[in-house]
N, C-alpha and C positions, 0 to 999 in steps of 0.2 A: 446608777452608774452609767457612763456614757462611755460606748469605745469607739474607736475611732481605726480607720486605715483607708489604702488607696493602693493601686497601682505600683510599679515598680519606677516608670518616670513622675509621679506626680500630676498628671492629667486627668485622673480620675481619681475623686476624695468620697468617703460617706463616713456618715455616724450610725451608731446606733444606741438605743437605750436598753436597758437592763440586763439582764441575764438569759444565754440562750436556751431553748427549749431544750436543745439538746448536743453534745460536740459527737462528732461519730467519724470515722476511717470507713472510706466507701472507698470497696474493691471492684465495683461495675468495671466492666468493659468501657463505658460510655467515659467515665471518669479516668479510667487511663490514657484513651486514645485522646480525650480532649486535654491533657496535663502534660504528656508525655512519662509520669509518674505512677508507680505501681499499684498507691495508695494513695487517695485524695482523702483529707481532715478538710471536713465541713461543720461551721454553726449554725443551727437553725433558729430564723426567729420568725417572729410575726412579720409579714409584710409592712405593717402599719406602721413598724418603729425605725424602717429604712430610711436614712434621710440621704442622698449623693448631694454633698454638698458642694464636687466641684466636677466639671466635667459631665459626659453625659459615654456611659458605656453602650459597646455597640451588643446586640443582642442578634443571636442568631438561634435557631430551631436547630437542634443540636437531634432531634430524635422524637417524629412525632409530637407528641405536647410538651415535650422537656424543652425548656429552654436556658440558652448558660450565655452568659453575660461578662464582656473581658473589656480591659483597654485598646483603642484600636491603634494606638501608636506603639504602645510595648506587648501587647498581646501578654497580659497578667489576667488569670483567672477569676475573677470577681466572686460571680452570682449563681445560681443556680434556682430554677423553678420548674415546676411541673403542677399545673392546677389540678390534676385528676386524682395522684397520690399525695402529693400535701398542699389540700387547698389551703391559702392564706398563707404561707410559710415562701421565706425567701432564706435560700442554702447559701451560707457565706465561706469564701475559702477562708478558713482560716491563717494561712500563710499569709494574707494580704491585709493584716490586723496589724497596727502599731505596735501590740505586746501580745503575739501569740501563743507565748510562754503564759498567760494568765487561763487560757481558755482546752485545757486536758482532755484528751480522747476520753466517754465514758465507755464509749463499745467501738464493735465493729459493725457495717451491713454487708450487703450483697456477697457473704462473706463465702457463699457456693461460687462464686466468680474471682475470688481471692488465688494468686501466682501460690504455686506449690511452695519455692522456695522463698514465699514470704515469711511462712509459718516460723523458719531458722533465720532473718535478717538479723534478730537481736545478737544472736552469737556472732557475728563478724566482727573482727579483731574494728576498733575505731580508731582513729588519726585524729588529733585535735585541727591541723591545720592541713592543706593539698599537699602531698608528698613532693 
């Protein structure tokens, strides 16, 4: 299987092959302050099945050896890397997937760093559409 995503303008495209190692809801600090989101959903894959097949993302040193990777015209979250704690592995947002309804949170991480009133998000009344 091949999936496919990019950016929010379309300036930055990649694929990738097969299945990821793993989907996980990372509550880091680092993951909030670079999102502006409580909870970032990442896929991890192998480095080697990365393809950017359009566009070239800009990369910045986000924290020491972490490095996170976004479009530099729309500023959409891409990549995410750290060679010290997972070598070989490149962390995909998920949100920036073609069908990221295919790819289900199996866990949580950094979940000592997880907002208190995340633990009750699910019980918030939902709105199908903006009020």
């Amino acid at each position: 299987m091949i999936r496919s995503g990019g950016c929010q303008c379309g300036a930055v495209r990649y694929q990738l092959e097969g299945e990821p190692n793993d989907v996980a809801l990372c509550h880091c600090e680092g993951c909030r302050k670079s999102s502006g989101a409580p909870v970032m959903a990442w896929a991890g894959y192998p480095e080697s099945r990365l393809v950017v097949s359009k566009g070239a993302p800009k990369v910045v040193n986000s924290s020491g050896k972490s490095f996170r990777s976004f479009c530099e015209a729309c500023g959409t979250g891409l990549f995410y890397r750290n060679e010290e704690f997972l070598p070989g592995v490149v962390e995909v947002t998920v949100g920036s997937f073609d069908e990221p309804e295919s790819l289900p949170p199996t866990l949580h991480i950094q979940a000592a760093e997880e907002l208190g009133w995340m633990k009750r998000a699910h019980e918030l009344p939902h709105v199908e559409r903006f009020p």
